[in-house]
C-alpha positions as CSV (number, residue, x, y, z in Angstrom):
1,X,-22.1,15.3,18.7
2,X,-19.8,17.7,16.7
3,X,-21.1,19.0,13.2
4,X,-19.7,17.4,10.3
5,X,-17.8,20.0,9.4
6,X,-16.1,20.9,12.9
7,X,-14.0,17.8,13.0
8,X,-10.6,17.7,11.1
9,X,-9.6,13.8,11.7
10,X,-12.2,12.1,9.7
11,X,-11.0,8.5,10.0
12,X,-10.6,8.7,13.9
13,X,-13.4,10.2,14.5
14,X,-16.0,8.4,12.4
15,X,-14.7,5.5,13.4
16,X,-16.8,5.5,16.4
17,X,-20.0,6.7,14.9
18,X,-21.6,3.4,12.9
19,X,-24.0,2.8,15.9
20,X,-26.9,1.5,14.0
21,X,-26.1,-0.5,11.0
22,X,-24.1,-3.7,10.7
23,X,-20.7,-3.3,9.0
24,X,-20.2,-6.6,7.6
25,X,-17.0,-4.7,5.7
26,X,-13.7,-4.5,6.9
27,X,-12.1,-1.0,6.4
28,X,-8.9,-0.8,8.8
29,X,-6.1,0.9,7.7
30,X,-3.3,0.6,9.9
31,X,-0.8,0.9,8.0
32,X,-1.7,4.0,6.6
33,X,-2.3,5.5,9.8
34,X,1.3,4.6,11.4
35,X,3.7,5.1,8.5
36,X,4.0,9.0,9.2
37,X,5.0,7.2,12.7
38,X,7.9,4.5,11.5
39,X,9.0,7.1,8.9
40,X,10.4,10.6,8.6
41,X,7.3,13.3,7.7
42,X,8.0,15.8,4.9
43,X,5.8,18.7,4.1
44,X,5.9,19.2,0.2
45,X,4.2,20.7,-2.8
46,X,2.9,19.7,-6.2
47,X,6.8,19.9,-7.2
48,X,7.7,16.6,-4.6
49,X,11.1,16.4,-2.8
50,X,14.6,16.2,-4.4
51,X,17.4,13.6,-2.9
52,X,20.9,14.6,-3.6
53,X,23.7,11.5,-3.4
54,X,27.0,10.8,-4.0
55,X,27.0,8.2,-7.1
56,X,30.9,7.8,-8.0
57,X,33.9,8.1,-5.5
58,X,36.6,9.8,-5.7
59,X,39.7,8.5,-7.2
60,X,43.2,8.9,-8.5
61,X,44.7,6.2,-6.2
62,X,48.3,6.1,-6.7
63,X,51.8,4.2,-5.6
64,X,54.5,6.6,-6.4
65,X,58.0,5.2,-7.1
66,X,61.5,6.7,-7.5
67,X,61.2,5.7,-11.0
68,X,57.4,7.1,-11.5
69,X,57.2,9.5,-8.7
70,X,54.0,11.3,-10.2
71,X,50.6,10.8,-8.9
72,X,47.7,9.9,-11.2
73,X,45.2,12.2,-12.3
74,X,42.3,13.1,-9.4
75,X,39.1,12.0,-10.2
76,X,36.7,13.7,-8.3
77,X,33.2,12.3,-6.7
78,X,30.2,12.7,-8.8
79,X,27.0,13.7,-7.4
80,X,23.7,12.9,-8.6
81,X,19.7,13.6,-7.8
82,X,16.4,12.1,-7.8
83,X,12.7,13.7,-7.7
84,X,9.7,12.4,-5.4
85,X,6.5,13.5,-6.2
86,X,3.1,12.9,-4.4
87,X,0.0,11.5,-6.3
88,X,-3.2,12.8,-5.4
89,X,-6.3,11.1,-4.3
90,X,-9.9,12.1,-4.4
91,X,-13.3,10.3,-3.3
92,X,-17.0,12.0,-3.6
93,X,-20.1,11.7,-2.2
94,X,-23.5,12.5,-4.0
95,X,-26.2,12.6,-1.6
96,X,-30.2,13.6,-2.4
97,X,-30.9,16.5,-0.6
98,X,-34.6,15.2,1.4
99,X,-32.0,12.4,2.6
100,X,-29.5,14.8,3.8
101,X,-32.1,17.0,5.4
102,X,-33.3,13.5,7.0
103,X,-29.9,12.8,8.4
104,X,-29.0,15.7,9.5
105,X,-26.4,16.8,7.5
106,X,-27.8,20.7,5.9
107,X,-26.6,21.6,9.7
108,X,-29.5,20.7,11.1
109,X,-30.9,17.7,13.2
110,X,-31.6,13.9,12.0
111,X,-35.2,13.4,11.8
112,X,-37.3,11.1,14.6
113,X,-37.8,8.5,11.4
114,X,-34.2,8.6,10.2
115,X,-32.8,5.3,9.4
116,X,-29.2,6.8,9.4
117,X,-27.2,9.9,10.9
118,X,-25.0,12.3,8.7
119,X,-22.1,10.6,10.3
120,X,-22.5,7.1,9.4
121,X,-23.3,7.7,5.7
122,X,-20.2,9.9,5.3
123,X,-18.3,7.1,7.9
124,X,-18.4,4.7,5.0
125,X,-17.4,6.7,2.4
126,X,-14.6,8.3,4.3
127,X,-13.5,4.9,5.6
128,X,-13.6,3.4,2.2
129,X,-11.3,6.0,1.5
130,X,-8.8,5.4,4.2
131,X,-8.9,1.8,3.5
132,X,-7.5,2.7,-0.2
133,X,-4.8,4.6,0.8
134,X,-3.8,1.3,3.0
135,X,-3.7,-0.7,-0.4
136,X,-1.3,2.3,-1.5
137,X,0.5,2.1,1.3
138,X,0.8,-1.3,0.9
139,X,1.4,-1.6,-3.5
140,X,4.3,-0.7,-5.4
141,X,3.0,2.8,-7.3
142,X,1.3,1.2,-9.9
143,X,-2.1,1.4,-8.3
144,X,-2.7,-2.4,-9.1
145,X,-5.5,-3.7,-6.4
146,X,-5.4,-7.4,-8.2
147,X,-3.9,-9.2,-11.6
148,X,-5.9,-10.8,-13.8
149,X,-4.9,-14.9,-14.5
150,X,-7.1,-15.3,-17.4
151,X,-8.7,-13.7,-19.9
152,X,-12.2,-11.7,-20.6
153,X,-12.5,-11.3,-24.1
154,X,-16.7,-11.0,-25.0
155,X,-17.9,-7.9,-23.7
156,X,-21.5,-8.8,-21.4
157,X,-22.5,-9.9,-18.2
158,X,-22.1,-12.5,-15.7
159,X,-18.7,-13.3,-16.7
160,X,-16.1,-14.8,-14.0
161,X,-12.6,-13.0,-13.3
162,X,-10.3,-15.0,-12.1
163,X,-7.3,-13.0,-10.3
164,X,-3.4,-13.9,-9.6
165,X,-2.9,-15.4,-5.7
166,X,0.5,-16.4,-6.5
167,X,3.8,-15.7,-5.1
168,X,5.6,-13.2,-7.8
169,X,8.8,-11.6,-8.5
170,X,6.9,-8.2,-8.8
171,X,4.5,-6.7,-5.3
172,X,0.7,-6.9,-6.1
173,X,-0.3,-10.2,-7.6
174,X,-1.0,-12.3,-4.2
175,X,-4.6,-10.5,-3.7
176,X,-6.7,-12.7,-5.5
177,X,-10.0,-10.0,-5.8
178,X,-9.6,-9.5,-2.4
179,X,-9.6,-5.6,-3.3
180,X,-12.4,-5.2,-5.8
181,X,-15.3,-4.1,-4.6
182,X,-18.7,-5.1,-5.5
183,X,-21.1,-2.2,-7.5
184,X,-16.9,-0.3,-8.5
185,X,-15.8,0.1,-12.1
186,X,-12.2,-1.1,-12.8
187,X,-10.2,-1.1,-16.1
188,X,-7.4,-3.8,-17.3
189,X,-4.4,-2.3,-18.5
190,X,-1.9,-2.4,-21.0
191,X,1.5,-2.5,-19.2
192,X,3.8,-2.0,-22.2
193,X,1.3,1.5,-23.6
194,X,0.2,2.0,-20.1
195,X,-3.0,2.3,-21.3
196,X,-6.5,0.6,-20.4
197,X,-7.3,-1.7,-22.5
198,X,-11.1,-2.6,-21.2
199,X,-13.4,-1.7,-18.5
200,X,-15.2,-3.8,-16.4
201,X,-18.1,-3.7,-13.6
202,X,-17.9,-6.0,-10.0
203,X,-21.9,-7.4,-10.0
204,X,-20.7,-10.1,-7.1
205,X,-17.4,-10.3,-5.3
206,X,-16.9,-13.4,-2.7
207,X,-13.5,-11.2,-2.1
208,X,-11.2,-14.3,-2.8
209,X,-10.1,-15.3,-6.0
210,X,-12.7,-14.4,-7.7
211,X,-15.3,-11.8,-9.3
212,X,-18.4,-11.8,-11.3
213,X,-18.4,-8.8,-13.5
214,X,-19.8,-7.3,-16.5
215,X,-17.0,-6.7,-19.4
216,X,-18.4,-3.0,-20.5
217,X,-15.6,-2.4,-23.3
218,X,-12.7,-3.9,-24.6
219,X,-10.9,-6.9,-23.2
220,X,-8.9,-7.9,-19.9
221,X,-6.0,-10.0,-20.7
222,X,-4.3,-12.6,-18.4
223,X,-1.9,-11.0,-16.3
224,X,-2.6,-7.5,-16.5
225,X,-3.8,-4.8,-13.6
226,X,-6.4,-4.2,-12.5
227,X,-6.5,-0.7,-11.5
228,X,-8.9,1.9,-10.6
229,X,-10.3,3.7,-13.3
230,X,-7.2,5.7,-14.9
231,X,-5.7,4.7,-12.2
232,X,-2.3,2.7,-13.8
233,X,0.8,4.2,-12.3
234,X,-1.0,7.5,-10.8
235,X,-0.9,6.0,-7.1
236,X,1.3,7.1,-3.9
237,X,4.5,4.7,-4.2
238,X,3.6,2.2,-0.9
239,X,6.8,0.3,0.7
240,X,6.7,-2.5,-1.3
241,X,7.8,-0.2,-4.6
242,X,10.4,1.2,-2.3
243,X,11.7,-2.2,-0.9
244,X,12.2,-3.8,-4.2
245,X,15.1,-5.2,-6.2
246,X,13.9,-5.5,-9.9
247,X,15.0,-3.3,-12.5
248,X,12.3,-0.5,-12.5
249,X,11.8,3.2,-13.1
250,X,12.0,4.4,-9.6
251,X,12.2,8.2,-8.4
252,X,12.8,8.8,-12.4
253,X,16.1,6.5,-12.0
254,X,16.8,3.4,-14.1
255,X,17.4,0.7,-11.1
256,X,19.2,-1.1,-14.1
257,X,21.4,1.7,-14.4
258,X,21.4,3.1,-10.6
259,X,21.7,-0.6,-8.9
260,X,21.7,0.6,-5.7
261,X,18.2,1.3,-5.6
262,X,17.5,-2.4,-5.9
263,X,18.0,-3.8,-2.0
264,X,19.5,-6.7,-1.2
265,X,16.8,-9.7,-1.2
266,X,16.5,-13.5,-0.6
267,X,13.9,-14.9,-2.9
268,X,12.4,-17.6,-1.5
269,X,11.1,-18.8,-5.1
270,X,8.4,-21.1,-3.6
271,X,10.1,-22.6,-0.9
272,X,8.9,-22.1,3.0
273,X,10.0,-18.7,4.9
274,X,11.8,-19.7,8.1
275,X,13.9,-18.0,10.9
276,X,16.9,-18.5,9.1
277,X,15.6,-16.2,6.3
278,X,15.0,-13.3,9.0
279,X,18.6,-14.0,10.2
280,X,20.0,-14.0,6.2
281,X,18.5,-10.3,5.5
282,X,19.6,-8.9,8.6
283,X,23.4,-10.1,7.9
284,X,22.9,-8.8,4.1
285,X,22.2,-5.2,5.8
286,X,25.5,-5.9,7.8
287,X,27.5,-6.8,4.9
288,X,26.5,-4.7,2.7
289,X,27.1,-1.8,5.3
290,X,29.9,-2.9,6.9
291,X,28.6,-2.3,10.2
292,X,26.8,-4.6,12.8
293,X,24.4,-2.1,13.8
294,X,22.7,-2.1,10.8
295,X,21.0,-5.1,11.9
296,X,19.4,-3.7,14.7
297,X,16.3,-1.4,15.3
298,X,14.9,-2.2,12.2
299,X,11.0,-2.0,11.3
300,X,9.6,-5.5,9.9
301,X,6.7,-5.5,7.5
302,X,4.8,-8.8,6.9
303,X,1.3,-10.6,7.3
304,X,-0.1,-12.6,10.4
305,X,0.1,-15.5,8.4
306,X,3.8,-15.8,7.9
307,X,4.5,-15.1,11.6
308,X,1.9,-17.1,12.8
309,X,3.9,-20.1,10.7
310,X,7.0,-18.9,12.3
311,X,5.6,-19.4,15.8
312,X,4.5,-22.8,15.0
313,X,8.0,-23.6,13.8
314,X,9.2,-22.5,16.7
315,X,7.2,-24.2,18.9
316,X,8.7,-28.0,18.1
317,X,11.5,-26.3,20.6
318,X,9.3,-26.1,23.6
319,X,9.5,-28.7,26.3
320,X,6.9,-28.9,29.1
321,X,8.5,-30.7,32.5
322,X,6.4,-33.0,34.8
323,X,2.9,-32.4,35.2
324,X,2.7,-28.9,33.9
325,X,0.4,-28.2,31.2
326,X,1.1,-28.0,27.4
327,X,1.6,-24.1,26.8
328,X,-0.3,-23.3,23.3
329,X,1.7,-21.9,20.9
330,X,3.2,-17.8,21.7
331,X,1.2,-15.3,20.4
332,X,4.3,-13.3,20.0
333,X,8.0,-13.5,18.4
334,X,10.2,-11.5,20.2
335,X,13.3,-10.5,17.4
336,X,16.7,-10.3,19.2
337,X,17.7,-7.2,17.5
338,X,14.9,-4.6,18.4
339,X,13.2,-5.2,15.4
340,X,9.4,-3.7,15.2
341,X,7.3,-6.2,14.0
342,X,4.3,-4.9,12.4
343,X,1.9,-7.9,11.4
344,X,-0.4,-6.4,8.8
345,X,-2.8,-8.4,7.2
346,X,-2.8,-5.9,3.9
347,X,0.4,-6.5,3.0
348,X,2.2,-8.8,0.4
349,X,1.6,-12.1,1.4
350,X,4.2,-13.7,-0.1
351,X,6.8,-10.7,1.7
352,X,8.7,-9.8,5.0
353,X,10.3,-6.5,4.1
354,X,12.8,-4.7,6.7
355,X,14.2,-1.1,7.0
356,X,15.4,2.0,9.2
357,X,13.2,4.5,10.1
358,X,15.0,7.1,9.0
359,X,15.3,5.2,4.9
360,X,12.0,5.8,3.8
361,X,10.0,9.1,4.5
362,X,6.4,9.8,3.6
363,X,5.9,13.2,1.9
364,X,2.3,15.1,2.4
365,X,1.2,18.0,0.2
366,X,-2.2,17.8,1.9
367,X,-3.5,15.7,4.6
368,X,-6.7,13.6,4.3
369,X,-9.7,16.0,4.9
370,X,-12.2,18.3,3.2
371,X,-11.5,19.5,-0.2
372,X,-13.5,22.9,0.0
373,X,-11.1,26.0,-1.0
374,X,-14.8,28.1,-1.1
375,X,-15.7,27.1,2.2
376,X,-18.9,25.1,1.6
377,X,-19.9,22.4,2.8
378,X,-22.6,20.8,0.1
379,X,-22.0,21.7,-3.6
380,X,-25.0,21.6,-6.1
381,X,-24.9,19.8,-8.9
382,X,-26.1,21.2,-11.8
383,X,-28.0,18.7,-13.6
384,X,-28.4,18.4,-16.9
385,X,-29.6,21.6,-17.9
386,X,-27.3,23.2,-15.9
387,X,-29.9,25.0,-13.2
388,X,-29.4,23.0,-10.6
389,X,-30.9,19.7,-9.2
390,X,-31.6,17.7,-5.6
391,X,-28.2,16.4,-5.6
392,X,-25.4,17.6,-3.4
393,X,-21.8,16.4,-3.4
394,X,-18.9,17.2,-0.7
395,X,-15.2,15.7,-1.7
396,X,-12.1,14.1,0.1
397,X,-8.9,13.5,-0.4
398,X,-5.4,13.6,-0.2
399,X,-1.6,13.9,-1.7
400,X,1.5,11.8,-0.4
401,X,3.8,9.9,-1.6
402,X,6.7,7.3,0.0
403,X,10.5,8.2,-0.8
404,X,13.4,6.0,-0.4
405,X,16.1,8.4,1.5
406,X,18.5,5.3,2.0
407,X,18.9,2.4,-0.3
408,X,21.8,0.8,1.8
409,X,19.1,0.5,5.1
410,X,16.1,-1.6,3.4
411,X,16.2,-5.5,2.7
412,X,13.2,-7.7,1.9
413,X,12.4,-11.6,1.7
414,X,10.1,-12.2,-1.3
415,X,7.9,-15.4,-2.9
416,X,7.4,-17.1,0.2
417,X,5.5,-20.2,-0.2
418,X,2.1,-19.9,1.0
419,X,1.2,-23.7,2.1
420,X,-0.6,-23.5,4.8
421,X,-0.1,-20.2,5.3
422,X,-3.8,-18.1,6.6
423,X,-3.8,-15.5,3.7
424,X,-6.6,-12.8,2.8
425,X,-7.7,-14.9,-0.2
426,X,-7.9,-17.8,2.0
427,X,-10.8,-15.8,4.7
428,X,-11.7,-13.1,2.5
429,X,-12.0,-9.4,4.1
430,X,-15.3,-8.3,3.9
431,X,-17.5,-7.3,0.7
């Protein structure tokens, strides 16, 4: 086996390495991994990417006459411009050194009485990782991972937080605690300051609806974030932020000002998502392009459980002759238009989002790895007085962003009902 240091793709690699515990988490992150696949890669820097556009035509139509033979003033086009800039992420790992020397990790071997190799400790934290940038990938920019639905107001233990599983006009609030993590600090926040307005610890997490915590300061208040800590509106902008149509401040435009950054949409407000809705957002990319292609080769976003409910109303139109057996319901749905359908069990439930490849693109400044600009591997900490101590700390992370290149090539279906519908808060994902 390779030394920890040697291997460049973390995720793939320790991926394969948990040989001796039991994972009873589940730390996938598809989505993550693929989107520099279905979108367009950029390289960027701190600065981020600029989009130029065309946001008035031209003008000065005119109908000249014998009698007013002049033609009216030309009006030229206008263009305009919009920044993208990637958020950074970071994740460390403190580690006592007779443990690391036990596992392996000061480049050595793992001891005969070693519980655990170098790999699977840094395996979790690495995957942990990954599995975060999947809820970016996934969210909207805010960095929201569930919304409170009632209040916290006594600071102390033991206390229950109940979090938002319903369909909503705005990504994020179908989650339930699905996404907070037992033993993680989280603060509330503030959405008109933007600042935290308490702090709160996960003591038990059945990864549903609900969370015990302890309330360490201030107060959580129904229907705010709940973000990492400092964590409001510092995240990578995921799809769902980019396939949106309510007024926000996106790519530092006013989508109430610059309407075509909100897509088109069908909001289901409640009501069951069917095959007709697929059919209504392809023909809105048709209309509102003027061009029957734009139906066609598109890349679908949505959960297992809304095409699983598709299947089954699809099914009532099977007919079985004779004595042949009943056929169980497909395990598939086969769009007509080339559409790649990515089932992802992350995303919003309440959702089915659709664009061109080519309309978003995911910008990198730095890929996931290693953040060691002096070349060591371990790093002391200093301790309290500042001459050292037994504990060593490496760090990870990463900085990337999603842009929207093409406003006119992304449609979504939103606040689909979820009777009956197999959801995340419904199974849970793991602790």
């Amino acid at each position: 086996m390779p030394e920890v240091d040697s291997v460049n793709n973390w995720v793939d690699f320790y991926a394969q390495q948990l040989i001796r515990s039991q994972d009873w988490s589940v730390l996938a992150a598809p989505l993550w991994n693929s989107i520099g696949e279905i979108t367009n890669a950029v390289e960027t820097s701190q600065r981020g990417w600029r989009y130029y556009f065309v946001k008035t035509q031209a003008g000065g139509h005119s109908l000249p006459t014998l009698a007013s033979p002049d033609n009216n003033r030309a009006i030229p086009s206008q263009s305009d411009s919009m920044w993208v800039v990637p958020q950074m992420y970071s994740i460390s790992m403190v580690i006592d050194y007779l443990l690391m020397v036990d596992a392996g990790g000061d480049r050595g071997p793992k001891k005969a009485n070693a519980m655990f190799n170098i790999q699977e400790i840094v395996k979790q934290t690495v995957d942990a990782a990954a599995q975060h940038q999947e809820f970016f990938a996934c969210g909207d920019g805010t960095g929201a991972l569930a919304y409170s639905s009632a209040s916290l107001t006594v600071v102390g233990a033991g206390q229950t937080l109940t979090c938002d599983t319903s369909a909503d006009a705005t990504p994020g609030h179908t989650k339930g605690a699905v996404r907070l993590k037992q033993n993680q600090y989280y603060q509330s926040f503030d959405t008109t300051t933007g600042l935290p307005e308490g702090t709160i610890l996960v003591t038990s997490s059945n990864n549903k609806t609900q969370a015990t915590v302890t309330l360490l300061s201030g107060v959580v208040t129904s229907g705010n974030p709940i973000c990492d800590v400092g964590g409001y509106m510092a995240a990578p902008m995921g799809v769902s932020g980019c396939i949106d149509d309510n007024n926000r401040i996106f790519q530092g435009r006013d989508t109430s000002v610059d309407t075509v950054l909100n897509c088109p949409s069908i909001d289901l407000n409640g009501t069951k998502f069917t095959v007709s809705d697929r059919e209504k957002v392809k023909t809105q990319l048709v209309v509102l392009n003027i061009d029957k292609g734009a139906r066609a080769g598109l890349t679908n976003l949505v959960t297992p459980g809304l095409m699983s409910d598709l299947r089954v109303q699809g099914y009532g139109f099977h007919r079985t002759g004779g004595d042949e057996p009943v056929v169980d319901i497909a395990g598939g749905y086969k769009d007509a238009d080339g559409t790649r359908i990515l089932e992802m069990s992350n995303w919003e439930e309440d959702r089915s989002s659709f664009f061109k490849g080519d309309a978003l693109e995911k910008g990198t400044e730095f890929a996931f790895g290693d953040i060691q600009p002096d070349n060591l591997q371990w790093r002391n900490l200093p301790g309290v007085n500042l001459t050292g101590s037994r504990n060593y700390y490496r760090m990870w992370g990463t900085s990337w962003t999603i842009g929207l290149n093409k406003p006119l090539a992304v449609s979504t279906v939103k606040r689909a009902s979820s009777t009956n519908i197999v959801r995340q808060v419904d199974v849970g994902m793991g602790a």
